[in-house]
C-alpha positions as CSV (number, residue, x, y, z in Angstrom):
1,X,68.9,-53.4,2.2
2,X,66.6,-55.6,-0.3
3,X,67.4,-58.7,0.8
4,X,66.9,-57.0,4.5
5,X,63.6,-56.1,3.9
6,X,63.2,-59.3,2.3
7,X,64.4,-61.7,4.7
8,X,62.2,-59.4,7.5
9,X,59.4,-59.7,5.3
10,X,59.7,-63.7,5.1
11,X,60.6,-63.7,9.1
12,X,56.7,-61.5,9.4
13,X,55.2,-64.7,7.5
14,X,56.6,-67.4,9.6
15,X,55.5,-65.8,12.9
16,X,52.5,-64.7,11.7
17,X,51.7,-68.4,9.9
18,X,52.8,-69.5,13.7
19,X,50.3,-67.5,15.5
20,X,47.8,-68.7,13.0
21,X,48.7,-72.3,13.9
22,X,49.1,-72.0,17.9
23,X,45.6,-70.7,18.0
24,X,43.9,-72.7,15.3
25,X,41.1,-74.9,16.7
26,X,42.4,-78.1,18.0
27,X,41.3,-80.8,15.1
28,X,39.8,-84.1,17.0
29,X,41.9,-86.9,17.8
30,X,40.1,-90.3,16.1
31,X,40.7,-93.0,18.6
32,X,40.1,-96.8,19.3
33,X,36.9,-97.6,21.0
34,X,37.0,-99.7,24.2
35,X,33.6,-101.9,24.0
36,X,33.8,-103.1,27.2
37,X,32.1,-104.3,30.4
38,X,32.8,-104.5,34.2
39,X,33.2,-108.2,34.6
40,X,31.8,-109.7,38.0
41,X,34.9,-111.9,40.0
42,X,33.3,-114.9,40.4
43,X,33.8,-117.2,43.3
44,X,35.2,-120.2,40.9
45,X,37.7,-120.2,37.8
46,X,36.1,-119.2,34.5
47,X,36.0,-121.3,31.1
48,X,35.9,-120.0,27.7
49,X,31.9,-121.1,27.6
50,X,31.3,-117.9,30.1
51,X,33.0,-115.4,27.6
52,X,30.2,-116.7,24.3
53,X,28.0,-114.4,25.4
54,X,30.3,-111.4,25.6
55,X,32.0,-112.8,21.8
56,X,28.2,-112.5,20.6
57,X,27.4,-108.9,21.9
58,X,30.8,-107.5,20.5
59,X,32.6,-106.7,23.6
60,X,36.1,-106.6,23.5
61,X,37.5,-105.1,26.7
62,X,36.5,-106.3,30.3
63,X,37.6,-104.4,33.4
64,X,38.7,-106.1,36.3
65,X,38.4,-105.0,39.9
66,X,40.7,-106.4,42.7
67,X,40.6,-104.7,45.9
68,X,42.8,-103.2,48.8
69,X,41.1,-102.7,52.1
70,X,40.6,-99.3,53.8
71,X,39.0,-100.0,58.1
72,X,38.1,-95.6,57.6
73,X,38.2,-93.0,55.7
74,X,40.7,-91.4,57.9
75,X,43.2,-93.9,58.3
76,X,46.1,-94.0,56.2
77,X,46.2,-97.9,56.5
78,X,45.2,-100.7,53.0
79,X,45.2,-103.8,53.4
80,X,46.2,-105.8,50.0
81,X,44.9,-109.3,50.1
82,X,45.7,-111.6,47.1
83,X,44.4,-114.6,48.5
84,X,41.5,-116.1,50.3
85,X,38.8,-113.4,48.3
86,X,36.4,-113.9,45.5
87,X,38.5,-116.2,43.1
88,X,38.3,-113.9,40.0
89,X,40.1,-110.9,42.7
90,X,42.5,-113.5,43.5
91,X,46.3,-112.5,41.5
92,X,45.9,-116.2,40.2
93,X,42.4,-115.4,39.2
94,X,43.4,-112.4,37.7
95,X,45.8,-114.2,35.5
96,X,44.2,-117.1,34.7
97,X,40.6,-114.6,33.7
98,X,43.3,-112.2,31.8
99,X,44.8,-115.5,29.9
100,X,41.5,-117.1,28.8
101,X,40.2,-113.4,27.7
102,X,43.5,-112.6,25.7
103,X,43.0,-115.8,23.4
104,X,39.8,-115.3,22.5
105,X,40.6,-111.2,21.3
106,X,39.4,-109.7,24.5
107,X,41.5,-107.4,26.1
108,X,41.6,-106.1,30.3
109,X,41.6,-103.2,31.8
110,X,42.6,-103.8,35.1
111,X,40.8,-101.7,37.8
112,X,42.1,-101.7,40.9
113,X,39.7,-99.9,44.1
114,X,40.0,-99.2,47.4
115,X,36.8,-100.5,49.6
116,X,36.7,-98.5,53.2
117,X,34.7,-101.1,55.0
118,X,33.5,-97.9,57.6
119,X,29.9,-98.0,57.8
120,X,28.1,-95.1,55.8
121,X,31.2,-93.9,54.1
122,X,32.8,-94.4,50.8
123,X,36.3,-94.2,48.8
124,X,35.0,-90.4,48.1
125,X,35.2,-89.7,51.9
126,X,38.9,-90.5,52.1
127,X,41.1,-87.7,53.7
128,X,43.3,-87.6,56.1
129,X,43.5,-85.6,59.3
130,X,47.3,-84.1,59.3
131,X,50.4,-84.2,56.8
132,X,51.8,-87.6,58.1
133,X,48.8,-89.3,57.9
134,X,48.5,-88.3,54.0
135,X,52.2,-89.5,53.5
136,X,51.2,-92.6,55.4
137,X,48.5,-93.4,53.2
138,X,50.1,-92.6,50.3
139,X,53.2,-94.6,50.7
140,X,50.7,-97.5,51.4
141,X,48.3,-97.0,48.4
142,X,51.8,-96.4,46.2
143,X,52.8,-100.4,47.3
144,X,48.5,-101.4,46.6
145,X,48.9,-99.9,42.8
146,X,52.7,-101.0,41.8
147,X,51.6,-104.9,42.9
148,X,49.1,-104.6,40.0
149,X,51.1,-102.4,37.3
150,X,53.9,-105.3,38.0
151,X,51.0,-107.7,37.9
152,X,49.9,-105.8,34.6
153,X,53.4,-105.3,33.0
154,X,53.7,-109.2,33.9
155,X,50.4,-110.8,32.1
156,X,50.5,-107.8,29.0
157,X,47.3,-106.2,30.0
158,X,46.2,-103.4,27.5
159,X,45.2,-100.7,30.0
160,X,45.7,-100.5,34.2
161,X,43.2,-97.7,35.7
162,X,45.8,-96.1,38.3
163,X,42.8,-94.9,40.8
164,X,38.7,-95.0,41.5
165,X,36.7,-91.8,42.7
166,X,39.4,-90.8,45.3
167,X,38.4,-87.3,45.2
168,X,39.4,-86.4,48.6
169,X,42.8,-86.7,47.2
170,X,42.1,-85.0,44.0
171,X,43.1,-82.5,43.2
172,X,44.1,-81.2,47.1
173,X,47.3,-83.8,46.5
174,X,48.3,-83.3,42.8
175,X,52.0,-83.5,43.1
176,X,51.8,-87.2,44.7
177,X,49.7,-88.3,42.5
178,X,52.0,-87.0,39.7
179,X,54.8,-88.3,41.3
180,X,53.3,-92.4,42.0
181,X,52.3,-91.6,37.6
182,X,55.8,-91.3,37.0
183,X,56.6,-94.8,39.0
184,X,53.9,-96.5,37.7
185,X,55.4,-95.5,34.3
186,X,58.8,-97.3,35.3
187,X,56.8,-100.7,36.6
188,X,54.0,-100.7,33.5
189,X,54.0,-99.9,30.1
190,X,50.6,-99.7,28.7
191,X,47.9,-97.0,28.5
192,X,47.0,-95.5,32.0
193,X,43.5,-94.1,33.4
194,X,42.7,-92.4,36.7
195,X,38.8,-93.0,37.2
196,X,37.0,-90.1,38.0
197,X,33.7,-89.7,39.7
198,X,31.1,-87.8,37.5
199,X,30.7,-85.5,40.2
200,X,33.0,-82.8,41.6
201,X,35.4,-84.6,40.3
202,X,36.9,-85.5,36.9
203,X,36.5,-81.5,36.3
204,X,39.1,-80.8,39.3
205,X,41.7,-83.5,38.3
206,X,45.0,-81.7,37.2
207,X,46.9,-84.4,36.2
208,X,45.0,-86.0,33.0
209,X,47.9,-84.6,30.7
210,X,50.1,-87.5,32.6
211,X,47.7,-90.0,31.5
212,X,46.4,-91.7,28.4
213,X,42.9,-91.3,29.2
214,X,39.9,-88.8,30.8
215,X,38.2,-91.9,32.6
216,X,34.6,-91.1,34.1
217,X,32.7,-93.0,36.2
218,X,29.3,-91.7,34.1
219,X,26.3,-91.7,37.0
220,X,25.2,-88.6,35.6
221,X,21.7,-87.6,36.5
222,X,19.8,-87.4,33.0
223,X,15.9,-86.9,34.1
224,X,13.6,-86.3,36.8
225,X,11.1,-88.4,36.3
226,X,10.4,-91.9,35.8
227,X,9.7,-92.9,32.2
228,X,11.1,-90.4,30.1
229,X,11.0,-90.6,26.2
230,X,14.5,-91.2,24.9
231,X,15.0,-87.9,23.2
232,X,14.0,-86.0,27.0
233,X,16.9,-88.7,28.4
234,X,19.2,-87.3,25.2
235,X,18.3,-83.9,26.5
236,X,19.5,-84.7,29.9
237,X,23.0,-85.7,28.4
238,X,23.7,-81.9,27.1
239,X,24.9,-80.5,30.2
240,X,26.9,-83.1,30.8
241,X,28.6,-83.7,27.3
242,X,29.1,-79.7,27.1
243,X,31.4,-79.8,30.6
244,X,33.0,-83.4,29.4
245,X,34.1,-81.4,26.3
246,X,35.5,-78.8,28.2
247,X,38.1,-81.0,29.6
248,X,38.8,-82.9,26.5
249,X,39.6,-79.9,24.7
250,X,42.2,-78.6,27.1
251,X,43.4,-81.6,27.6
252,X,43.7,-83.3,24.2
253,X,43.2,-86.3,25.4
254,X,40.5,-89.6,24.5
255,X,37.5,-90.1,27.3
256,X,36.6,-93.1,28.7
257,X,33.9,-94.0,30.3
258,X,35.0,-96.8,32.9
259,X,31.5,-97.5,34.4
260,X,28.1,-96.5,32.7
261,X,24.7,-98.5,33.9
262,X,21.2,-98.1,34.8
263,X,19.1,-100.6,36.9
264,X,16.7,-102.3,34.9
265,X,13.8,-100.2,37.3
266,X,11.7,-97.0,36.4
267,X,13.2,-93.9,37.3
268,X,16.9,-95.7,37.0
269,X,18.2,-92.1,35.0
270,X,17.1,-89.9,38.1
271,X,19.9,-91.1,40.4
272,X,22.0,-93.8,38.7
273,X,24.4,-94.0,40.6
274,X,22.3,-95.6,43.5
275,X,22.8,-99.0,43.9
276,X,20.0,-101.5,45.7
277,X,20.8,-103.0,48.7
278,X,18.7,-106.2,47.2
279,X,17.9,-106.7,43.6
280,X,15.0,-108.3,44.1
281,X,13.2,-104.9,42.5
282,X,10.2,-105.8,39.9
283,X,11.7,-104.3,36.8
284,X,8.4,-104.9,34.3
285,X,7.8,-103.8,31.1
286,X,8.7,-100.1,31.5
287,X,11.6,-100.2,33.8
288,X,13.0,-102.7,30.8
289,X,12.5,-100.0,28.6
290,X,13.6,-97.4,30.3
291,X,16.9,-98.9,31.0
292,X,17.0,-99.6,27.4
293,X,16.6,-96.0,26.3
294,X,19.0,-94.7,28.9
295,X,21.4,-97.1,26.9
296,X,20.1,-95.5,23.6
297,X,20.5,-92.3,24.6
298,X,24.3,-93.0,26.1
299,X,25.1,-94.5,23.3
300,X,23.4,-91.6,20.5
301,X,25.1,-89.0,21.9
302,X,28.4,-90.4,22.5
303,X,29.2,-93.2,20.2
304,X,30.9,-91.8,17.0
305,X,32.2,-88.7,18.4
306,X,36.0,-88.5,17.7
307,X,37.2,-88.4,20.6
308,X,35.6,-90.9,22.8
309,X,37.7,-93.7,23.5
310,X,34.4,-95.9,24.6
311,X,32.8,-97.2,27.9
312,X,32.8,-100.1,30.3
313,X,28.7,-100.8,31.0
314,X,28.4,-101.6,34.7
315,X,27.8,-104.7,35.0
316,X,28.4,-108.3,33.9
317,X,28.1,-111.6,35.7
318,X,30.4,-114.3,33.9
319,X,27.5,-116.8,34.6
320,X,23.7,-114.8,34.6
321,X,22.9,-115.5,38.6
322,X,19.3,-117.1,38.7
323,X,18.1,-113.3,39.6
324,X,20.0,-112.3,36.6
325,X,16.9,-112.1,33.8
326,X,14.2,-109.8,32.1
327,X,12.2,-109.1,36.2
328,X,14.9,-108.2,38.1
329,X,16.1,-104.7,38.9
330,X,19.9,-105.4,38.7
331,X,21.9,-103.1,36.7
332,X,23.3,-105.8,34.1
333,X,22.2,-105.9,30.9
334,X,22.1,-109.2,30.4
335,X,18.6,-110.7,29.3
336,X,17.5,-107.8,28.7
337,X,16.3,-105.5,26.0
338,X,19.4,-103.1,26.8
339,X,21.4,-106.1,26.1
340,X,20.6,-105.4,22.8
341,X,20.9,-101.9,22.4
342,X,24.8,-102.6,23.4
343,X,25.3,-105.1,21.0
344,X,23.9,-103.0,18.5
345,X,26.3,-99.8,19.2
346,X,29.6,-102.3,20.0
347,X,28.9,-104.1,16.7
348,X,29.5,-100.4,15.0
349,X,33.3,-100.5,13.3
350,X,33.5,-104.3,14.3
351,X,35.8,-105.2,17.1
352,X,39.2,-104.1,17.8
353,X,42.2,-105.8,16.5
């Protein structure tokens, strides 16, 4: 009866030690950071003298962007063109931009989109009008992504985002997307994204526990007004980091931001996700700055938590184009004071290995 009582006592413990340890707090997860930019395709073959610049500002991921070709949002037909496009979007520019990167330390994420080339709509409009028509389109997105995860698996690439703000088919068609995961899986075996637009959105996604990465694209609305100080623009962040850490914690898994930028303009943390139609905007002194603080105040609050895998800063032109410097209104950095606020933040743990 002793040892009965004994053993029961003992069994009390482990379940009791277990119930302390399924609802313990989940400790954060410490993770490599991704200091990384969206690099431009340019219309010519790149040389290792076009990368100095990113070697200097301690960058050490670049995401690149081919494209498959959408005539409207409704129609389940892409169009996959490898050839006769912007060199760098080219398969052979791919691999030769992927080659020359990997040799000097810097590693790809490759970024696949879908452009619907319908006037006044976007990839977040896509939906399709019956049950066919999704299959359709989903069979022909399914042959878009598995060109590049072969394409990936092929050249070694570190990361291969599987998807860019298509919200209309998130999370309405969760099971196909877990489903083309799964194949993707087969084809590729590096770490996986799905992009996810800051709004309505990467909250709704389903299937981040399929993937190795939360991936944002971060537009989020900080201020509204032009010229805020930097701490009112780290202010603006709190909403924003409280929802992110919502879905990190359920899901347990690292957040990336795949595109972060602010035009070089005042006001550019009202609406950042607006981009000109011309960038032939004045930036002057205080749009400079402001774009600079918006980077400080990205970079304060996200930088050393745990659990944020880093960001890709929207954008950078292999070669500056001649409206590329300090009075334009583009979103790169380059030129620019924000240019070095990034360095500054990337140059924190030294680059990746």
């Amino acid at each position: 009866m002793k040892i009965f009582f004994s053993s029961l006592f003992a069994l009390g413990i482990i379940i009791c030690c277990g119930l302390v340890f399924f609802n313990a707090p989940e400790l954060p997860i410490a993770v490599e950071k991704h200091r990384g930019v969206n690099w431009v395709a340019g219309s010519r073959p790149v040389s290792e003298e076009e990368f100095k610049s990113l070697i200097a500002d301690n960058v050490d991921w670049i995401a690149q962007t081919p494209f498959a070709w959408q005539g409207r949002h409704d129609s389940p037909e892409l169009r996959l063109i490898t050839e006769g496009v912007m060199w760098g979007e080219t398969d052979a520019g791919l691999e030769a931009t992927t080659r020359l990167a990997k040799k000097l330390g810097i590693k790809t994420l490759l970024k696949p989109h879908v452009w619907v080339t319908e006037r006044g709509v976007s990839v977040i409009d896509i939906a399709m009008e019956n049950e066919a028509d999704w299959q359709n389109w989903f069979q022909n997105y399914r042959l878009f992504i598995l060109h590049y995860a072969r394409l990936a698996e092929r050249l070694g690439i570190e990361a291969l985002c599987i998807g860019t703000e298509l919200q209309g088919t998130t999370p309405a068609r969760e099971p196909d997307w877990r489903k083309l995961i799964k194949e993707i899986r087969v084809a590729y075996h590096g770490k996986l994204a799905y992009a996810a637009n800051w709004y309505k959105e990467f909250e709704d996604v389903k299937f981040w526990n399929d993937l190795d990465f939360i991936a944002i694209q971060a537009y989020f609305p900080l201020t509204e007004k032009e010229n805020p100080s930097l701490d009112e623009l780290k202010t603006g962040w709190q909403p924003h980091l409280a929802a992110i850490e919502k879905v990190q914690r359920l899901y347990r898994k690292p957040v990336l931001f795949t595109e972060i930028g602010y035009r070089s303009i005042p006001g550019c943390a009202i609406k950042p996700w607006e981009w000109p139609e011309h960038n032939d905007q004045s930036s002057g002194d205080t749009g400079l700055q402001e774009q600079a603080n918006a980077y400080g105040a990205f970079f304060q609050t996200f930088w050393n938590r745990d659990w944020f895998g880093g960001a890709y800063i929207w954008k950078w032109y292999p070669t500056p184009r001649p409206s590329s410097r300090r009075s334009d209104g583009d979103f790169t950095p380059q030129n620019k004071p924000a240019e070095a606020v990034m360095k500054k933040w990337y140059a924190q743990g030294g680059r990746n290995k």
